[in-house]
N, C-alpha and C positions, 0 to 999 in steps of 0.2 A: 240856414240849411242844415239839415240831419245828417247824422254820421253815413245813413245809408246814403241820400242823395250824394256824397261828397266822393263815398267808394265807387258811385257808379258814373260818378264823373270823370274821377280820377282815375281810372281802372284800364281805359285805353290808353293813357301816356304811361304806366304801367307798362303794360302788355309791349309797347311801341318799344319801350328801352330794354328789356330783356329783349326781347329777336333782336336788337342790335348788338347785345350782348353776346348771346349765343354763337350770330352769326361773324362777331370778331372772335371768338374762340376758336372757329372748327376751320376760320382763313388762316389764322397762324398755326394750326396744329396740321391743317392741310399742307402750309409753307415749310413747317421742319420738316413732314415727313418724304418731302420732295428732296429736301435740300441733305437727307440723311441717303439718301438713296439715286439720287442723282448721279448719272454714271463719271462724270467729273469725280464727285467724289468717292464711288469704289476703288476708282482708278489710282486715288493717292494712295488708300488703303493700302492696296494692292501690292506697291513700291514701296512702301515702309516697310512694308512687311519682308518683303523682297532684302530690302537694304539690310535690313536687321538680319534676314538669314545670313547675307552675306558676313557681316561682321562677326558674328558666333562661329562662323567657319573657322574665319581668319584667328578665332582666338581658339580654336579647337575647340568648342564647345558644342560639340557634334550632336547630341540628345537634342539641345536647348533649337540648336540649328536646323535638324529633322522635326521639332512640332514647328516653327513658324513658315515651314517649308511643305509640311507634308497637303496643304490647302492649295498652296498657287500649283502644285504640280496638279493637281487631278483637274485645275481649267488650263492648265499648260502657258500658266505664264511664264514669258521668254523662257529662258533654259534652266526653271528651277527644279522641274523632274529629274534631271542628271543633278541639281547641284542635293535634290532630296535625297537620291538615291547614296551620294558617294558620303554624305554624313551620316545617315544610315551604315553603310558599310563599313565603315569607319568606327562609329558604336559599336557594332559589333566585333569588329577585332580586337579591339580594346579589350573587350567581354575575353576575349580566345575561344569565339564563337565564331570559325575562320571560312568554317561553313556557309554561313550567313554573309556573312563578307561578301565570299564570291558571290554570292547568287544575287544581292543589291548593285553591288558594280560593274558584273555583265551585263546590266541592265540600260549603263550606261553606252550608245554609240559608240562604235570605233572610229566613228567621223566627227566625231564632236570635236566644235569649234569655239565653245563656249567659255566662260570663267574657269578658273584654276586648271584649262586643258593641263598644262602638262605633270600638276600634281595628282590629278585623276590619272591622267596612265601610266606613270611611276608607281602609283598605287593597286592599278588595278595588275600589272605584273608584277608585284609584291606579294598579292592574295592568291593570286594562280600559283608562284613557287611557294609560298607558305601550303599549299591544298596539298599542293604534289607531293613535297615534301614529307608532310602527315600520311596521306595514300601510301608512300614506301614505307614510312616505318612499323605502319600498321599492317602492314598484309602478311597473313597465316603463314605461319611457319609450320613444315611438317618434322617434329621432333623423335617420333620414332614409328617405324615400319616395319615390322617384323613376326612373321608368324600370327598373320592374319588380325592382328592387331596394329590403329593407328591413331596417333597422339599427335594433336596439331594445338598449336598456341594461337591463336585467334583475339583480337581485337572487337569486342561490340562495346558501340557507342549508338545504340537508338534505344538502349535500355530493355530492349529482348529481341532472343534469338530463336529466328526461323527455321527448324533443321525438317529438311524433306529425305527419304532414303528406301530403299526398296532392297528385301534380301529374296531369295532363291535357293531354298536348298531344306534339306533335314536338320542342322545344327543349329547353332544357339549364336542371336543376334544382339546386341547387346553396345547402348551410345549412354555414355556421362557425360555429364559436364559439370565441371570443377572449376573452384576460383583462384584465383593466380598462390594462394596457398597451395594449391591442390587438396584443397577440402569438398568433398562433394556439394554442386549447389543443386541437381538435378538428374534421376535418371531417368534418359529421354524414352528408352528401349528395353525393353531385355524378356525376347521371345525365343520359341523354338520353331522353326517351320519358315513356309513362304511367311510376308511380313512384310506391309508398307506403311513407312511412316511418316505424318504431317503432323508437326507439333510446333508449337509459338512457349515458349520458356520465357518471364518478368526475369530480370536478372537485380540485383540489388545493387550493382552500379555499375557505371560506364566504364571500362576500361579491360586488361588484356584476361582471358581465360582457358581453362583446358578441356579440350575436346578429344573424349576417348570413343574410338567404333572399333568393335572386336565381333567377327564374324567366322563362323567354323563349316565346316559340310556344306559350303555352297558358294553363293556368288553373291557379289551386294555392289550396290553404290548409292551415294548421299550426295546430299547439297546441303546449304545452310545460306541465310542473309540473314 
């Protein structure tokens, strides 16, 4: 028999053991992909993962605790949204970013019944008197008022200031701002006549500043945020 007779004999038992081949490959790779995605096993996923937030809590490792937390809260597995939220807040206060704090720990129920209840609302009226606290010390002090000029000590911390202000008259209107040196960082104003002003000032850092408004022959009032 010739090499060809032999291929074209042998060519079907060939052909017959590859498609059995084939078609064992694409059954087990059919079977892992089942058995990877199978809701059994999301579900273990799910609770490791769960479990592991838990334990970074407990060790304070609040960062590490919000990435394997910030997944199960957005399908709302049991009560990890609160437990993302107050490891989050928690980071952030760290930071003395007390801001942020608040606003992940409000976020939290006042009804929750959940893991570490009562060190969430220890904490979370921790961050409300830390807010408050900050709110008093920082609010505008008016340092002088006198002869048509005023000088207020002002706190910005969003890294610029908003001053809106409207004058009325024939005289000379005229707004600074100064940095806690009292060195000029900006003059917002300095007109003769009617005169409205809407001005947004970058400041070069967060913290206390001086706000002068001196107005003559007329009437005025301002704001600022």
């Amino acid at each position: 028999m010739d090499w060809k007779h032999k291929i074209k004999f042998l060519l079907p038992s060939i052909i017959f053991i590859v498609v059995l081949v084939l078609f064992g490959v694409a059954d087990n790779f059919t079977s892992d992909k089942e058995d990877i995605n199978h809701p059994a096993a999301q579900v273990s996923y799910d609770e490791e993962q769960y479990q592991e937030g838990i334990n970074l809590i407990k060790q304070s490792k609040w960062h590490d605790a919000g990435v394997k937390l910030v997944y199960l809260q957005e399908i709302c597995y049991k009560d990890s949204d609160a437990l993302y939220q107050y490891a989050s807040a928690r980071e952030n206060f760290n930071k003395s970013d007390y801001g942020m704090a608040e606003y992940y720990i409000n976020d939290v129920p006042d009804d929750y019944t959940g893991l570490f209840k009562e060190d969430i609302f220890t904490f979370k009226q921790e961050c409300k008197q830390k807010v408050e606290k900050i709110k008093a010390e920082r609010e505008p002090k008016k340092i002088i008022d006198s002869n048509g000029k005023q000088i207020w000590k002002i706190y910005i911390g969003t890294g610029s200031l908003h001053f809106t202000g409207t004058y009325k008259g024939t005289g000379n209107f005229i707004v600074k701002l100064s940095d806690s040196n009292q060195d000029l960082v900006e003059v917002i104003a300095n007109e003769i006549g009617d005169f409205i002003s809407d001005k947004t000032i970058i400041v070069p850092y967060d913290g206390w500043y001086y706000l002068e408004v001196y107005g003559s022959d007329g009437s005025w009032q301002f704001n600022w945020q």
